[in-house]
C-alpha positions as CSV (number, residue, x, y, z in Angstrom):
1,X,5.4,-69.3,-134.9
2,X,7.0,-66.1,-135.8
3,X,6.2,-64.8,-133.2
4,X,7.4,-67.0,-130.3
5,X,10.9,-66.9,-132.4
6,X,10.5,-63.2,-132.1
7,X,10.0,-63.3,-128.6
8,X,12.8,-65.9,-127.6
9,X,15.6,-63.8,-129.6
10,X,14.8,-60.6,-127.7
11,X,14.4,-62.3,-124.1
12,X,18.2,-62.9,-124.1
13,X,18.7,-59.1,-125.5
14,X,16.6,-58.1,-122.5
15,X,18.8,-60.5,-119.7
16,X,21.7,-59.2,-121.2
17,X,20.6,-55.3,-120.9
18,X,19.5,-56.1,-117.2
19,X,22.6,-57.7,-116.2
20,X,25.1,-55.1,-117.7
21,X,22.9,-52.8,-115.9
22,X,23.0,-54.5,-112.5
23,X,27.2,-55.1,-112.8
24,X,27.4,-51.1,-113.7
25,X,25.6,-50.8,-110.5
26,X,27.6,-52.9,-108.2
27,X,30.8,-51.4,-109.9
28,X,29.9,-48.3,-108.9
29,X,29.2,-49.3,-105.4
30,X,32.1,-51.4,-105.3
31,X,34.2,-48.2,-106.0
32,X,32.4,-45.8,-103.0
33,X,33.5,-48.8,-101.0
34,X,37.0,-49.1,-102.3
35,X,37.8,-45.8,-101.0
36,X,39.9,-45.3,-98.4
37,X,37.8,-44.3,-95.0
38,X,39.6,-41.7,-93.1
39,X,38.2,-40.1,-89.8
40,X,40.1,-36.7,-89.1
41,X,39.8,-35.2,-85.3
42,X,39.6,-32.1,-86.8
43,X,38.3,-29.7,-89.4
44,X,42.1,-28.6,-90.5
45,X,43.2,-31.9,-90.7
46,X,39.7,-33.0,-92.7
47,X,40.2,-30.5,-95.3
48,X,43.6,-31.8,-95.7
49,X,42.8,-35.0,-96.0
50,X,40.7,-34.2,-98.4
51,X,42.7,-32.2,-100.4
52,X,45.4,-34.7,-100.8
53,X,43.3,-37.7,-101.1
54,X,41.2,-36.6,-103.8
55,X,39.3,-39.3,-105.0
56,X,40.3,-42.3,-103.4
57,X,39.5,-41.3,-100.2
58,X,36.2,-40.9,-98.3
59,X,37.1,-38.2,-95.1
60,X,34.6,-38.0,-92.1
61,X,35.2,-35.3,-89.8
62,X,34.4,-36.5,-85.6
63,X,33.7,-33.0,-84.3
64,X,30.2,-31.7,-86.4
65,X,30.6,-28.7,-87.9
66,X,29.8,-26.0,-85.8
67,X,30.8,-27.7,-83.1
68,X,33.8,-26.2,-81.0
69,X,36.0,-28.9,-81.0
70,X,37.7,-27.9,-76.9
71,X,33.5,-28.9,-76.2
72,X,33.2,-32.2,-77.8
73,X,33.5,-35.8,-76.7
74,X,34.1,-38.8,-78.5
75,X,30.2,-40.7,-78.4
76,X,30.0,-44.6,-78.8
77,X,28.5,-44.2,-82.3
78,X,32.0,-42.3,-83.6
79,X,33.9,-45.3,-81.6
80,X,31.7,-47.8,-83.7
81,X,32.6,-46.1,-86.8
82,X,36.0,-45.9,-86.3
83,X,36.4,-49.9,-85.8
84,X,35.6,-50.0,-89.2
85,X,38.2,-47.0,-90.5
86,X,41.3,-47.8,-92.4
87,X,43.0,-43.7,-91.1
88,X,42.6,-42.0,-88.3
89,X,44.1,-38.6,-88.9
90,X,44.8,-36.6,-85.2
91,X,46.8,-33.5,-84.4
92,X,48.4,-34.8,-81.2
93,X,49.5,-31.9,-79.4
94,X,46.7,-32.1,-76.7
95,X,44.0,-30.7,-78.5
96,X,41.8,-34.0,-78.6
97,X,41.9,-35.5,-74.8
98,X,40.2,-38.8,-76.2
99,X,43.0,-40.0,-78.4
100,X,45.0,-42.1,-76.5
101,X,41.9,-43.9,-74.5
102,X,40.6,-44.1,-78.3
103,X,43.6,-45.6,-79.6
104,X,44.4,-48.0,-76.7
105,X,40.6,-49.3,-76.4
106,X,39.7,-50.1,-80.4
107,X,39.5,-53.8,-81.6
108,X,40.2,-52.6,-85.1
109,X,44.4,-53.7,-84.9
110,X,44.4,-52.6,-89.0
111,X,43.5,-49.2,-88.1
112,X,47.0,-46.6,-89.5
113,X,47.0,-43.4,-86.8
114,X,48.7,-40.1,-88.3
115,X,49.6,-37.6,-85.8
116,X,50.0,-34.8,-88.0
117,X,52.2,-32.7,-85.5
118,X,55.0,-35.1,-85.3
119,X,57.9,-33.2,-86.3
120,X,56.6,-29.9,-85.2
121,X,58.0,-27.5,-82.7
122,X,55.6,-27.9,-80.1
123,X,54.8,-24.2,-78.3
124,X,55.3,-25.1,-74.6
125,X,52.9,-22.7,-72.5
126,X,54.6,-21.1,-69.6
127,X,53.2,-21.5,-66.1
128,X,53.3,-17.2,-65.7
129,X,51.4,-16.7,-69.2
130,X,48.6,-18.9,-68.2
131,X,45.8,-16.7,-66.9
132,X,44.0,-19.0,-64.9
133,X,44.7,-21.8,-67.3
134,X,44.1,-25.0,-64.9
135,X,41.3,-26.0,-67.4
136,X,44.0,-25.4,-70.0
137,X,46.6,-27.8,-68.8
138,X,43.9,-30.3,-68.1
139,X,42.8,-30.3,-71.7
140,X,46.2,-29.2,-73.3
141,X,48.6,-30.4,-70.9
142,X,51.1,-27.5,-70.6
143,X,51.5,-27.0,-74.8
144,X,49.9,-25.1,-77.2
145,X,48.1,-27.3,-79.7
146,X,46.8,-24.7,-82.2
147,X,49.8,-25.7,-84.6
148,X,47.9,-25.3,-87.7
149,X,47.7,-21.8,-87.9
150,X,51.3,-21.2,-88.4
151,X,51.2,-21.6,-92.5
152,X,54.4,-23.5,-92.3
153,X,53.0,-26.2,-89.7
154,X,49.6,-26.7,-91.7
155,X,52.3,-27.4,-95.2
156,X,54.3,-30.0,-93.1
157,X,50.9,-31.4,-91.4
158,X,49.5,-32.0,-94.9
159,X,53.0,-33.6,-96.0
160,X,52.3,-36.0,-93.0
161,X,49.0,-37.0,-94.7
162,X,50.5,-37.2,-97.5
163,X,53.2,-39.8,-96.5
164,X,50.8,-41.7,-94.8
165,X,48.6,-42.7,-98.0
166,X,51.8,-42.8,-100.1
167,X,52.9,-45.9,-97.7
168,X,48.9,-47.3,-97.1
169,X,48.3,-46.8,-101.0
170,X,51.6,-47.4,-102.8
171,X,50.0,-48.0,-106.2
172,X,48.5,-44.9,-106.3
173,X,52.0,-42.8,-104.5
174,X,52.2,-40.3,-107.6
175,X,48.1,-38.8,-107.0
176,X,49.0,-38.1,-103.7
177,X,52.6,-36.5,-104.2
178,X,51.1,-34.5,-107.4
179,X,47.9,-33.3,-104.9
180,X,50.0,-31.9,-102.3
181,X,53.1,-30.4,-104.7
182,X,49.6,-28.4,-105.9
183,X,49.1,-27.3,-102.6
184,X,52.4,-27.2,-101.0
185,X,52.9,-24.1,-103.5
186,X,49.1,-22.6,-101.9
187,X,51.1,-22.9,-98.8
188,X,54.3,-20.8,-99.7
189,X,52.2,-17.8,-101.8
190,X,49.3,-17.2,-98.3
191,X,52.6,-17.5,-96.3
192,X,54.4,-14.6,-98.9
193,X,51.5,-12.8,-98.7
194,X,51.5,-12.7,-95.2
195,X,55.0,-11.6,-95.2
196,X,54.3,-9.0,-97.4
197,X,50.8,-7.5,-96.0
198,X,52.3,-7.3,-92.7
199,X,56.0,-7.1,-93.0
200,X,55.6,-3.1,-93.1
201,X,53.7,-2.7,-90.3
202,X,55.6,-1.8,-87.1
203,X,52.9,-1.9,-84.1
204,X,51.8,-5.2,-84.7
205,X,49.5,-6.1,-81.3
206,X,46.3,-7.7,-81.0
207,X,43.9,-8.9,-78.5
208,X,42.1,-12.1,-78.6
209,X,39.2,-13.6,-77.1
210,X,41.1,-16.9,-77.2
211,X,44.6,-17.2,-77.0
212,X,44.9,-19.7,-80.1
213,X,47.2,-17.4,-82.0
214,X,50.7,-18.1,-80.5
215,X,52.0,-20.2,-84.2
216,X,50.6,-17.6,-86.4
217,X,51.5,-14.5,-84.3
218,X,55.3,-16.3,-84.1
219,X,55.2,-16.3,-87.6
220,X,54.5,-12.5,-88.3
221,X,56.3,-11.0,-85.0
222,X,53.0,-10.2,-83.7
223,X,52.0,-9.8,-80.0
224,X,48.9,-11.8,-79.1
225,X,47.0,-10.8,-75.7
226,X,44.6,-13.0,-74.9
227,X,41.4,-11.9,-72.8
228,X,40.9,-16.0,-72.2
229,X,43.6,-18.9,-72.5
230,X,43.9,-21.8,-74.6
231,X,40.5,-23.4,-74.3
232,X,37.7,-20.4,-74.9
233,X,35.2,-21.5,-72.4
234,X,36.8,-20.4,-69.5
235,X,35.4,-16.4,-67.9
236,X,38.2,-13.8,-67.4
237,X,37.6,-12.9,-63.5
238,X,37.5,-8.9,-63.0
239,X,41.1,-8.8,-62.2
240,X,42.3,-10.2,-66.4
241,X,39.4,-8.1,-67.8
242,X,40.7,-4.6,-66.0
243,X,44.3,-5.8,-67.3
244,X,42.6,-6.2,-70.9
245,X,41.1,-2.8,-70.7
246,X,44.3,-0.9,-69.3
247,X,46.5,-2.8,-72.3
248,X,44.3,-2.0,-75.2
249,X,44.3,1.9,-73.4
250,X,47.6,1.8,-73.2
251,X,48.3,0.3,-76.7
252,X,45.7,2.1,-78.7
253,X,43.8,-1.3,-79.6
254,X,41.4,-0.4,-81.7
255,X,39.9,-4.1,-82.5
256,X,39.0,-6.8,-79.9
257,X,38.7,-10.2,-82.1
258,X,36.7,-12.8,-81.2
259,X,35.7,-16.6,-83.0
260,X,32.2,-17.2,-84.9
261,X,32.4,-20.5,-82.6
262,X,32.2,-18.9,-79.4
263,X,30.1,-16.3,-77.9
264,X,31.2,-12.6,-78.4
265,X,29.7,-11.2,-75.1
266,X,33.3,-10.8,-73.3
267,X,35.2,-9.4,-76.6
268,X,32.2,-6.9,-77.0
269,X,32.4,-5.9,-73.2
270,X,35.4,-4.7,-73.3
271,X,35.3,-3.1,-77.1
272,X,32.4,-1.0,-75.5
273,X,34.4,-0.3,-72.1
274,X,37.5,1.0,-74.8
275,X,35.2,2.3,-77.7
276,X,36.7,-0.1,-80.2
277,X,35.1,-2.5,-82.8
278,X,34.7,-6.2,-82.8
279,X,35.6,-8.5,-85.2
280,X,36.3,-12.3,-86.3
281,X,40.1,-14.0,-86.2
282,X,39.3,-17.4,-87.0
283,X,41.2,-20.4,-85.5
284,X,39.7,-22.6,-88.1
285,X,39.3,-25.2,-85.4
286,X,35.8,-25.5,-86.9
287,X,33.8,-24.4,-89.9
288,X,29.6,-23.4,-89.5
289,X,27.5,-25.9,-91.9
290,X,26.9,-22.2,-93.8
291,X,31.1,-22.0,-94.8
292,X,31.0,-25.4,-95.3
293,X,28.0,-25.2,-98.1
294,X,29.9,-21.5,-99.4
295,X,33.4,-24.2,-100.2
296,X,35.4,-22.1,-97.7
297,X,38.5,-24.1,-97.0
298,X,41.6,-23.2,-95.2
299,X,43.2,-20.8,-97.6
300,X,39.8,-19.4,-97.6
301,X,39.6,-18.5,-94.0
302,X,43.0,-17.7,-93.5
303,X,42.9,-14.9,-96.2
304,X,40.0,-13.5,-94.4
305,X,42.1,-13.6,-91.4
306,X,45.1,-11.8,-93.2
307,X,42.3,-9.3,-94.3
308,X,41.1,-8.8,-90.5
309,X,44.9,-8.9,-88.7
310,X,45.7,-6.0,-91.2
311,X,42.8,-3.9,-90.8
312,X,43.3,-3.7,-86.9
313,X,46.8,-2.9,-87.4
314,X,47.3,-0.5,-90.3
């Protein structure tokens, strides 16, 4: 008898364990699923995202990484995914040429869209500076989307993030402000210490493999020449790459930069042809799965760019 009383006070104990248990469980689901679900177009704009959302968002970036993003379409499956997003985050200065087919097509009506360069002083590209650019104006239109790369553009695109969850997520307005006033000051030092590492310099001229630069070289008074144009899958004919080789003569280019997402055959061509080394300017339009897993980020990658830009010109 003592027994059975035994054994019908603990069976309670043991419902009650099991169902604490199972509602920790479902809390904990219930908060993955309570995040905010943000798609960004791309990696910048991801890491932003993420920066600023912290914890109450769940940021998906479209383009894979390692994937150059000028390559990439938009599949069915990201199209699916995206009917059931709350953000879309897109830079909006003609880098992605599926936005507005996206935007116009997707039975999700709740969906918020953030175009992060709105506000920006677009670069418009001039007809005479395009160097055989009609696959440029056909993916870019006739402007220069690389706006991120000025480090006064990426401050303002992250404040556009930022203003976007403030208004979607009200209750939670003073996490996002504090997030980005923490790296809203990141911004202003890597901007300072550009100023400062290359404010001395007074031949400031480099060549590029892809003429993404135009923001950042604005920024520091420095004259990009690109061997390709805007999108870096087009070939230079034998005309561009005897102007290349003449220029960097003529200039004393000692460095011929070139991206990790692109093949370096071209850039190393005509380092060889001029005796001069290669080496990496990153447009950070994507990360490698290797950067990724080694927590490079944008400040990251744009001090190793700082590192690069001086070495070629000191």
């Amino acid at each position: 008898m003592k027994k059975i009383i035994s054994l019908l006070l603990v069976i309670p104990m043991l419902l009650t364990i099991g169902c604490s248990k199972g509602s920790k469980e479902k809390t904990e689901v219930e908060n993955t699923e309570g995040k905010i679900k943000i798609y960004t177009s791309i990696y910048p704009l991801y890491d932003f995202a993420k920066k600023v959302g912290g914890d109450k968002v769940d940021v998906t970036n479209l383009v894979p990484a390692g994937t150059e993003p000028h390559d990439w379409e938009i599949s069915t499956n990201d199209i699916v995914n995206l009917e059931k997003a709350n953000m879309l985050i897109y830079n909006g200065a003609g880098i992605e040429n599926w936005t507005d087919k996206v935007i116009n097509t997707l039975d999700n009506k709740d969906i918020v869209y953030v175009k992060t360069s709105e506000g920006l002083d677009i670069h418009k590209v001039a007809e005479e500076d395009s160097h055989n650019h009609e696959e440029d104006r056909h993916n870019h239109g006739s402007y220069d989307p690389h706006t991120w790369l000025s480090i006064k553009n990426a401050k303002k695109e992250m404040g556009n993030i930022k203003n976007a969850l403030v208004k979607y997520d009200s209750e939670n307005a003073d996490y996002y402000e504090e997030n980005y006033e923490t790296y809203a000051k990141k911004f202003d030092e890597l901007d300072k210490k550009y100023s400062d590492t290359l404010g001395s310099i007074e031949d400031k001229t480099i060549i590029v493999a892809h003429e993404a630069f135009g923001y950042l070289c604005e920024e520091y008074d420095i004259e990009q020449v690109g061997i390709e144009g805007l999108t870096p899958d087009s070939e230079p004919d034998p005309a561009r790459m005897s102007q290349i080789i003449k220029f960097a003569k003529e200039n004393n280019v000692k460095t011929i930069f070139f991206e990790e997402l692109v093949s370096p055959k071209v850039a190393q061509t005509i380092a060889n042809e001029i005796k001069a080394k290669t080496a990496v300017l990153n447009p950070l339009e994507g990360l490698t799965e290797e950067q990724i897993n080694n927590d490079e980020d944008y400040f990251t990658i744009m001090e190793q760019n700082l590192e690069a830009l001086y070495e070629s010109m000191k």
